[in-house]
FIKOLZA-1660 file (N, C-alpha, C; in steps of 0.1 Angstrom, whole numbers, plus 5000, padded with zeros to 4 digits):
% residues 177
   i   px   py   pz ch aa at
   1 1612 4212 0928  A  X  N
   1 1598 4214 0933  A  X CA
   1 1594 4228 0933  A  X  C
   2 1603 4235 0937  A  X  N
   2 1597 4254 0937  A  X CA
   2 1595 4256 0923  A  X  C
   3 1603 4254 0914  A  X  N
   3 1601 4254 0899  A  X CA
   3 1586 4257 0897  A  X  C
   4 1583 4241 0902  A  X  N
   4 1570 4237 0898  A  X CA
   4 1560 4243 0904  A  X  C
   5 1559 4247 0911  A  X  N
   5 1550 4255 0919  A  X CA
   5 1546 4269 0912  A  X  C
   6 1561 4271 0911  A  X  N
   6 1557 4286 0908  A  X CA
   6 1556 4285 0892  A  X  C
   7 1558 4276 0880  A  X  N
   7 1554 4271 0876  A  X CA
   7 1541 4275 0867  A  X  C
   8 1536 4263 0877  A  X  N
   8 1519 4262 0880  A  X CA
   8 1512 4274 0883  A  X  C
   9 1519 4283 0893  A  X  N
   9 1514 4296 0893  A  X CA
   9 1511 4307 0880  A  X  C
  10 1523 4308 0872  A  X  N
  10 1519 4314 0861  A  X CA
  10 1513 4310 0854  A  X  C
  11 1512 4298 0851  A  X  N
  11 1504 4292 0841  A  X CA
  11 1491 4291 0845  A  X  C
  12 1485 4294 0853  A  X  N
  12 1473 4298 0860  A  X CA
  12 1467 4309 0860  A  X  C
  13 1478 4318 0862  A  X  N
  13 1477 4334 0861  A  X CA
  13 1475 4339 0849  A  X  C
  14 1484 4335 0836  A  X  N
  14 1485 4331 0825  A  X CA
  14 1465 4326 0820  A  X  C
  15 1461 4315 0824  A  X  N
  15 1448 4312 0818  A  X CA
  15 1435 4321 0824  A  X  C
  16 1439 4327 0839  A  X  N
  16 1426 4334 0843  A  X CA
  16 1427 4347 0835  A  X  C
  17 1435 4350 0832  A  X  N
  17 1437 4369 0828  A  X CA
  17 1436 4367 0814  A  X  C
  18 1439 4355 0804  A  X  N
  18 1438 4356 0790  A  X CA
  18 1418 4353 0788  A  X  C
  19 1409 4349 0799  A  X  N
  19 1397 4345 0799  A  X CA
  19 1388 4358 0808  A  X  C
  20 1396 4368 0811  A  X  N
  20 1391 4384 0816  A  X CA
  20 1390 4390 0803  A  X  C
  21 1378 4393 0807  A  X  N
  21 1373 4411 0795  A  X CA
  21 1374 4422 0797  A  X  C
  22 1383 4429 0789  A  X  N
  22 1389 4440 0794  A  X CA
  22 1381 4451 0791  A  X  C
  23 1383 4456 0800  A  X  N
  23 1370 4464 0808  A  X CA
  23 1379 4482 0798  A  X  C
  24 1366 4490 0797  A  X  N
  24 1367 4501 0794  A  X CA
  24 1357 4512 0800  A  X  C
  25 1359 4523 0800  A  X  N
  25 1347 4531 0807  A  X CA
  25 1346 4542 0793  A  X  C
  26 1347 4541 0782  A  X  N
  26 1343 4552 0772  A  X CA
  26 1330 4547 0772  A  X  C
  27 1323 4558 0770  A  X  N
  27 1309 4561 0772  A  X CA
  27 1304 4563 0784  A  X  C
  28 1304 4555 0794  A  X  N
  28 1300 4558 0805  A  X CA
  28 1292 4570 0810  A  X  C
  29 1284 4571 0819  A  X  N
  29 1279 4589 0820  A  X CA
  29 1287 4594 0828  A  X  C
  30 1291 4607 0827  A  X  N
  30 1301 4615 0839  A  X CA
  30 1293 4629 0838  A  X  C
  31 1298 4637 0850  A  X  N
  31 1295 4651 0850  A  X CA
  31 1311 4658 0849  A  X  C
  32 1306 4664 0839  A  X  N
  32 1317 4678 0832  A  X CA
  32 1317 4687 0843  A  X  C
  33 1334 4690 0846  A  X  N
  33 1337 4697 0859  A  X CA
  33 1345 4708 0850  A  X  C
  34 1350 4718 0858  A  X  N
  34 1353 4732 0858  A  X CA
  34 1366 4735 0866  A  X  C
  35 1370 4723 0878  A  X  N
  35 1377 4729 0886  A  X CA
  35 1384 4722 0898  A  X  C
  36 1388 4721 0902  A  X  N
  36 1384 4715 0914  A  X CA
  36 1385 4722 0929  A  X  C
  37 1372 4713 0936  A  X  N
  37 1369 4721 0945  A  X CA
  37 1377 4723 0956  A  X  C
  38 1380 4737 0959  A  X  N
  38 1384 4746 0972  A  X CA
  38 1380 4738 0986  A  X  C
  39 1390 4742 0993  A  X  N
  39 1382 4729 1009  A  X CA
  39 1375 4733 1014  A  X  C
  40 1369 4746 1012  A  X  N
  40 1357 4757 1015  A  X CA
  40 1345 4750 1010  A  X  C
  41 1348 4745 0998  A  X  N
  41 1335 4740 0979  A  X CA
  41 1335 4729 0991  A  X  C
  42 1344 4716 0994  A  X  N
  42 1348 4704 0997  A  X CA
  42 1331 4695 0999  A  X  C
  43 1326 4703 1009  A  X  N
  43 1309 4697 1017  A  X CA
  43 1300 4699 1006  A  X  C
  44 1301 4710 0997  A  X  N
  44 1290 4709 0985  A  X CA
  44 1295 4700 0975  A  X  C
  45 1304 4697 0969  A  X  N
  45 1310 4687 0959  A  X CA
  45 1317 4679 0961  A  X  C
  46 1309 4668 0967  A  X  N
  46 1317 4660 0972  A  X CA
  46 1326 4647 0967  A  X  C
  47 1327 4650 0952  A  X  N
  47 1334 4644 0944  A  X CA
  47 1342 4650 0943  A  X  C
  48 1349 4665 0948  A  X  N
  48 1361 4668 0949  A  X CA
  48 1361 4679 0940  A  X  C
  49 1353 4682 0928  A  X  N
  49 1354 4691 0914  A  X CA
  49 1336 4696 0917  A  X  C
  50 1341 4711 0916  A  X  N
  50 1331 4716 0904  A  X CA
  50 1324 4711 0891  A  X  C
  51 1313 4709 0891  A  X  N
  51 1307 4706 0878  A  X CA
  51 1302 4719 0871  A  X  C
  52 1303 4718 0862  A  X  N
  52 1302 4724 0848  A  X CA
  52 1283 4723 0850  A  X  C
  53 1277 4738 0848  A  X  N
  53 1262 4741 0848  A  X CA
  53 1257 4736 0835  A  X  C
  54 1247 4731 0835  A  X  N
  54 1238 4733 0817  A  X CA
  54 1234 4745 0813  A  X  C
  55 1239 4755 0823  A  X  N
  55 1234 4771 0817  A  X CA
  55 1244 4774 0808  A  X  C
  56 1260 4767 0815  A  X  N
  56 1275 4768 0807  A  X CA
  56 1272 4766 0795  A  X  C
  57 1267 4753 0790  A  X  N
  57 1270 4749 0774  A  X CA
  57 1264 4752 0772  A  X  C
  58 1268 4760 0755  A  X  N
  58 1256 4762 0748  A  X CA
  58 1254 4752 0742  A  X  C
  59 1238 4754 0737  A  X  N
  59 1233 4738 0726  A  X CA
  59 1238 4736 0716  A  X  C
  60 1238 4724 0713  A  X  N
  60 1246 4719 0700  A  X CA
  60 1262 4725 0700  A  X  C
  61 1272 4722 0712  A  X  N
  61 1284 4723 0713  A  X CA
  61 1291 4713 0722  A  X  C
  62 1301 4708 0715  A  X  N
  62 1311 4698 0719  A  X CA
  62 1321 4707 0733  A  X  C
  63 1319 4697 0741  A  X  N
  63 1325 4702 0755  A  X CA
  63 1336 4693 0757  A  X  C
  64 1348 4693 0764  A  X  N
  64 1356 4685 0767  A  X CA
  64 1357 4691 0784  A  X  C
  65 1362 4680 0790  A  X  N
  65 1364 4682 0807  A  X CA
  65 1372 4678 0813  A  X  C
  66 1388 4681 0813  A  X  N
  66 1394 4674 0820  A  X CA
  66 1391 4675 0838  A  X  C
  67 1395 4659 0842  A  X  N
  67 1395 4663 0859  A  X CA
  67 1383 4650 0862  A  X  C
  68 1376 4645 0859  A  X  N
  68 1364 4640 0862  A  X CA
  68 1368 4624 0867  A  X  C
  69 1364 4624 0878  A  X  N
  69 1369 4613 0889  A  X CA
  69 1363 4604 0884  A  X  C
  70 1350 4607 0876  A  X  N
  70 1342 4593 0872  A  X CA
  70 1345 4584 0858  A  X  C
  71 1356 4592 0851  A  X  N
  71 1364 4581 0844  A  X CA
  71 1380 4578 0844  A  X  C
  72 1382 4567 0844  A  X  N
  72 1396 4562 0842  A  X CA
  72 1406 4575 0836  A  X  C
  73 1404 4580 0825  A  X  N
  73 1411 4586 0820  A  X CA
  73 1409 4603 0823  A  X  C
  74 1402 4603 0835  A  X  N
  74 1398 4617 0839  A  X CA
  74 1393 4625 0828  A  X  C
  75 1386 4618 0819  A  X  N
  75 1379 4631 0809  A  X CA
  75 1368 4622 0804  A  X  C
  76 1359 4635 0805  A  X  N
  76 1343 4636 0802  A  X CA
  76 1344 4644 0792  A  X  C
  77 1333 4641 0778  A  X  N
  77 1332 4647 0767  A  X CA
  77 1314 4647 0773  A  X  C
  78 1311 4658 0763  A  X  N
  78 1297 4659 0757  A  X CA
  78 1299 4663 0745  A  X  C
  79 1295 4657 0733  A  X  N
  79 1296 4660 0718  A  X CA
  79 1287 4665 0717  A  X  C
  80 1280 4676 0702  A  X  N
  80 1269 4681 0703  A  X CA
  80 1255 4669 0699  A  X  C
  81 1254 4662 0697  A  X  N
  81 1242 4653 0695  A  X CA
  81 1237 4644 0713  A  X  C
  82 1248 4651 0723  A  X  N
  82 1245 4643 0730  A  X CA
  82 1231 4651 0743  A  X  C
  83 1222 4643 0749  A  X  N
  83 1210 4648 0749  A  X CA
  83 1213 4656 0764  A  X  C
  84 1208 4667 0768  A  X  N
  84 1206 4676 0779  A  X CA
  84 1199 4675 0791  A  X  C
  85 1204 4676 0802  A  X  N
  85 1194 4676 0812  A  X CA
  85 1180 4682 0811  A  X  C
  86 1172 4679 0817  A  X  N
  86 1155 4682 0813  A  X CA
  86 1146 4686 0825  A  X  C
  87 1138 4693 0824  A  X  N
  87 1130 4694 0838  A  X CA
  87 1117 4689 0831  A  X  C
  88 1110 4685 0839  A  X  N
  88 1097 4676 0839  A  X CA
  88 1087 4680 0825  A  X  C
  89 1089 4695 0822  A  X  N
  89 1081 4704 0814  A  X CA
  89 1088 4700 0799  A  X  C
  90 1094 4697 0802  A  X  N
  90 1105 4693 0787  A  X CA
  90 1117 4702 0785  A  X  C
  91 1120 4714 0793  A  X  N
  91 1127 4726 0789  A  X CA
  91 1142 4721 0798  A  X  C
  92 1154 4727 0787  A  X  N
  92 1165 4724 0793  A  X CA
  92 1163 4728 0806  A  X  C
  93 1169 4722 0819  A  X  N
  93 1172 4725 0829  A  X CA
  93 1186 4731 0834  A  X  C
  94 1188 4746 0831  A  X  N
  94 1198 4752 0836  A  X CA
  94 1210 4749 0846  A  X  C
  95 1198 4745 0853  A  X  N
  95 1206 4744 0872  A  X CA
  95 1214 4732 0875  A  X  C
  96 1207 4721 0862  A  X  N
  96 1217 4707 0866  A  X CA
  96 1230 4706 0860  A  X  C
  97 1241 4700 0865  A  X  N
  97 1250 4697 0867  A  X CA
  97 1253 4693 0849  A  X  C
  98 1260 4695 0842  A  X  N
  98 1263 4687 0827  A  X CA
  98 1262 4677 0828  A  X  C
  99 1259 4667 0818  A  X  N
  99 1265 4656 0816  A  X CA
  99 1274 4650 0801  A  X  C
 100 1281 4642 0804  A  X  N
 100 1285 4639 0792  A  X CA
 100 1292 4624 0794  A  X  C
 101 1300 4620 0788  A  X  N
 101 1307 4606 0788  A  X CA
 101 1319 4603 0789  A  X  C
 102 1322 4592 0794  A  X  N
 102 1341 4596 0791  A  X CA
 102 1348 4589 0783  A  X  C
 103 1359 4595 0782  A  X  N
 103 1367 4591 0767  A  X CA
 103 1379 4591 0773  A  X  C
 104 1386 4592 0765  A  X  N
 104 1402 4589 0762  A  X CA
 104 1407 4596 0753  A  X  C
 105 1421 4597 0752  A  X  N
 105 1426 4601 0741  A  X CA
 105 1429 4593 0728  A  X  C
 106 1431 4592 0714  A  X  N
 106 1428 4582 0708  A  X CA
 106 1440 4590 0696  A  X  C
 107 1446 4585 0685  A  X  N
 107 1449 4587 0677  A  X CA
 107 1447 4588 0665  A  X  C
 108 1443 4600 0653  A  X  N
 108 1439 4602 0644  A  X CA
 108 1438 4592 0636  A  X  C
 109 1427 4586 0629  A  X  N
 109 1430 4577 0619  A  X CA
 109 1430 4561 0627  A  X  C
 110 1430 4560 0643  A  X  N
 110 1427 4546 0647  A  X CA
 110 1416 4538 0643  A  X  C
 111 1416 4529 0645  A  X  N
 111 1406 4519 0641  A  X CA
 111 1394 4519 0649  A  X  C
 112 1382 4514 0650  A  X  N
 112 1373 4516 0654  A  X CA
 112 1372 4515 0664  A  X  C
 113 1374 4499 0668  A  X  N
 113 1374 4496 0678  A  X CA
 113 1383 4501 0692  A  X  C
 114 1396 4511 0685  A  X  N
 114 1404 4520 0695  A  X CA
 114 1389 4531 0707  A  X  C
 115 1376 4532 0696  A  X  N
 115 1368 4539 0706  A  X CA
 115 1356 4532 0713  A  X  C
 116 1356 4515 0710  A  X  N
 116 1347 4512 0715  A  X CA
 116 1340 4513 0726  A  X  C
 117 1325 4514 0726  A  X  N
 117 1321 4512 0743  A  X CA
 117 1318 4501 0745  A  X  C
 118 1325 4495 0756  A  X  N
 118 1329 4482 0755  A  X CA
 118 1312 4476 0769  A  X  C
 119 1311 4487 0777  A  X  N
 119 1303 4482 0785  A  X CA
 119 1286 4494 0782  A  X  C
 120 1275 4486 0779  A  X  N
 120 1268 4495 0773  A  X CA
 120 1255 4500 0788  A  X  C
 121 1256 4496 0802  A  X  N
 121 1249 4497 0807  A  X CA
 121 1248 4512 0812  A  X  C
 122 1239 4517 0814  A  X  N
 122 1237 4529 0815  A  X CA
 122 1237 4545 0806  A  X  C
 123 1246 4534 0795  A  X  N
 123 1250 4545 0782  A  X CA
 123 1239 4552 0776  A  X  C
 124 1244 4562 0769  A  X  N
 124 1232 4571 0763  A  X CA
 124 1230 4564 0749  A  X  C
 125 1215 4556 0745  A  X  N
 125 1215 4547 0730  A  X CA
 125 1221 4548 0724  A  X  C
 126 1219 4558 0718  A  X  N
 126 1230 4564 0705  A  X CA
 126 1242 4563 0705  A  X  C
 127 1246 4565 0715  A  X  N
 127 1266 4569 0716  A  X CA
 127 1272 4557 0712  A  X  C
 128 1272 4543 0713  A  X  N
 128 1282 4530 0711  A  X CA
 128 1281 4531 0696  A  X  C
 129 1270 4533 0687  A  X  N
 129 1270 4532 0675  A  X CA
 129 1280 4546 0668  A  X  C
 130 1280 4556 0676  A  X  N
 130 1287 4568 0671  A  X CA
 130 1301 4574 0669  A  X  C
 131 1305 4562 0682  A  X  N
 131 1321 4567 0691  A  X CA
 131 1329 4562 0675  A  X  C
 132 1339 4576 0679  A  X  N
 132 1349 4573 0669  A  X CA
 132 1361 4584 0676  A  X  C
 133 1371 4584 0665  A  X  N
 133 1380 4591 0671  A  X CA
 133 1381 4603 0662  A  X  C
 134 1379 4615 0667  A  X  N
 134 1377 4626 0665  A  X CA
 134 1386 4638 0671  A  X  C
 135 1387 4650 0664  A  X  N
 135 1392 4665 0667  A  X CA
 135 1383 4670 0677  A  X  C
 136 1382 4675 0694  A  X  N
 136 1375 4678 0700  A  X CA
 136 1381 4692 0705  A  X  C
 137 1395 4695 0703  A  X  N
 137 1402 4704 0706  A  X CA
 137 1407 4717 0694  A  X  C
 138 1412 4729 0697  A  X  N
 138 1420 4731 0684  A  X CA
 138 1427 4721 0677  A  X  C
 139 1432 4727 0668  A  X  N
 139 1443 4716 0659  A  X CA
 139 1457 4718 0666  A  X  C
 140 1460 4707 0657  A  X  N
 140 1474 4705 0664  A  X CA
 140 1485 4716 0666  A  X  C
 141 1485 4721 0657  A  X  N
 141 1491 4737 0654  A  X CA
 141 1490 4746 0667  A  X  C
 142 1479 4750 0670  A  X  N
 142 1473 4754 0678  A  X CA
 142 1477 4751 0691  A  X  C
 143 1473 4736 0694  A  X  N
 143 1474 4734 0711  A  X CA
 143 1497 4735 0711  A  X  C
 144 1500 4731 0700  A  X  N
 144 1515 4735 0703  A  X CA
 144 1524 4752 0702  A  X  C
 145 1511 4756 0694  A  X  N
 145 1515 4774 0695  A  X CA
 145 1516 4779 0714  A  X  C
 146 1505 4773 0718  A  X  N
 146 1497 4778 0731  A  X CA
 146 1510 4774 0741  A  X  C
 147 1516 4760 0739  A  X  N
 147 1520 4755 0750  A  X CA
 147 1533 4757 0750  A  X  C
 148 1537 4764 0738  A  X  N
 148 1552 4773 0734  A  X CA
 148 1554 4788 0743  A  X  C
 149 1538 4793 0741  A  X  N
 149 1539 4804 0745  A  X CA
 149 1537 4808 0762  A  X  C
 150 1530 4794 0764  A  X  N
 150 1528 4798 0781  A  X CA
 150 1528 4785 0786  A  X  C
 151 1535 4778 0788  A  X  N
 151 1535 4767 0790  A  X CA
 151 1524 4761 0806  A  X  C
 152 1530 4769 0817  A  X  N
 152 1517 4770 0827  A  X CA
 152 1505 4773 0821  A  X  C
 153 1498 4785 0811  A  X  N
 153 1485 4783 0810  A  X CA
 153 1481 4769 0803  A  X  C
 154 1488 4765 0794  A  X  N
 154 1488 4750 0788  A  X CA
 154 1484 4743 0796  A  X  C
 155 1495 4738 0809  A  X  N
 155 1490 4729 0815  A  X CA
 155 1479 4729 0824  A  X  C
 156 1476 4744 0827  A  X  N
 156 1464 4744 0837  A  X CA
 156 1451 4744 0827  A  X  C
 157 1449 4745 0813  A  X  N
 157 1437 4747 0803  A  X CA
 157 1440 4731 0805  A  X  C
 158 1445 4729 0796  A  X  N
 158 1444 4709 0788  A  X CA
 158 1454 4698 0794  A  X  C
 159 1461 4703 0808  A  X  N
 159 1468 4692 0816  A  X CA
 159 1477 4687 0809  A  X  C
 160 1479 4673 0807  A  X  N
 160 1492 4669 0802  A  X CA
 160 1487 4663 0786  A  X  C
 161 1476 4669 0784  A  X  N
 161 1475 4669 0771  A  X CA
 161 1481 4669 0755  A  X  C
 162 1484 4665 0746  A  X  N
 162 1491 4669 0738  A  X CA
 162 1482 4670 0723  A  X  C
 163 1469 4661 0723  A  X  N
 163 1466 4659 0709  A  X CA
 163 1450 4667 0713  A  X  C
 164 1447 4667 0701  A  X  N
 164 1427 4674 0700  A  X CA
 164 1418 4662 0694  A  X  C
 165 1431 4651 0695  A  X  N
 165 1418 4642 0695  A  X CA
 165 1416 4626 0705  A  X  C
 166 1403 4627 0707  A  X  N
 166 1397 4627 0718  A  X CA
 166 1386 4607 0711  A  X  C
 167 1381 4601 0719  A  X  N
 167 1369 4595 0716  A  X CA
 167 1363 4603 0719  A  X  C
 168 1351 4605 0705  A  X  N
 168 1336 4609 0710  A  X CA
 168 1329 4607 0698  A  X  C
 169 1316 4614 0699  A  X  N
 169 1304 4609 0692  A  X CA
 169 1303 4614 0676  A  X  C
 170 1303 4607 0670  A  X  N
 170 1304 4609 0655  A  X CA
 170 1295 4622 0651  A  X  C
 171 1293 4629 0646  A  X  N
 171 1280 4637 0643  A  X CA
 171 1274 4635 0632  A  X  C
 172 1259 4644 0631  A  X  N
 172 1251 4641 0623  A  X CA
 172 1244 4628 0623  A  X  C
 173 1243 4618 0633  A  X  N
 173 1243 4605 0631  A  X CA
 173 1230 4605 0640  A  X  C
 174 1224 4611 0647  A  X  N
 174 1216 4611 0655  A  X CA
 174 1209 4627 0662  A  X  C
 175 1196 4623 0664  A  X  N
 175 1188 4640 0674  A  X CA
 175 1196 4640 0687  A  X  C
 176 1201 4650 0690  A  X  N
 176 1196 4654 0705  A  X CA
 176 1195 4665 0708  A  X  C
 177 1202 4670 0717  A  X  N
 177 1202 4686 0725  A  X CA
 177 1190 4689 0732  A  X  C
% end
């Protein structure tokens, strides 16, 4: 009789989880952080991190951000096609906070669907048609010269990082900035 019970259990657990849609947060909006905040910062940032100013990026430049509580995989991208904060006048607005999307890490050459944005509400139009898997970082060469040579600055630049490529927005495929 326990057999059967428990059983029954899996095979139930078994049909509700194979009829779940598995959920992804690439694309999503996030704000690009810098840091995280001091217990001093703690009352003005109350997500914990420093965000990254729009005075920071320059236009038409790919940002990466590790740290960002608002995606799963703690990283926020802004590619350069992706559009800028605005003040009413039309003119970048300096003062606001970045934005960008979040991603994941992905492996060179994956398939498409490795960068899908699976949930499109809120998303910036353009981005679900764009996401691919892309170099956001130096090259490979590079982030393993760095992490040979100072292994603490490594991990405090790009965390437990190891690859430069990243989901993010395809370019040339769309206006923004």
């Amino acid at each position: 009789m326990k057999m059967s019970v428990r059983a029954a259990f899996l095979a139930t657990t078994v049909f509700v989880l194979a009829g779940c849609k598995v959920s992804s947060e690439i694309g999503k909006p996030c704000t690009l952080v810098r840091k995280a905040a001091t217990p001093q910062e703690e009352a003005e940032y109350p997500t914990g991190a420093v965000p990254v100013l729009e005075s920071e990026v320059a236009d038409r430049q790919d940002f990466i951000s590790f740290g960002s509580v608002e995606c799963e995989d703690l990283i926020c991208v802004r590619d350069q096609e992706y559009p800028r904060a605005r003040t009413e006048e039309g003119e970048v607005n300096l003062t606001a906070p970045a934005r960008g999307y979040c991603s994941k890490p992905c492996i060179d050459g994956a398939s498409a669907s490795a960068c899908e944005v699976k949930d499109t509400t809120d998303v910036e139009p353009n981005l679900p048609k764009r996401m691919t898997c892309r170099s956001l970082l130096l090259d490979q060469e590079t982030l393993e010269a760095l992490r040979s040579a100072d292994e603490d600055f490594y991990r405090n630049t790009f965390g437990e990082n190891n690859s430069p490529f990243f989901c993010a927005g395809r370019l040339g495929t769309s206006q923004g900035g």
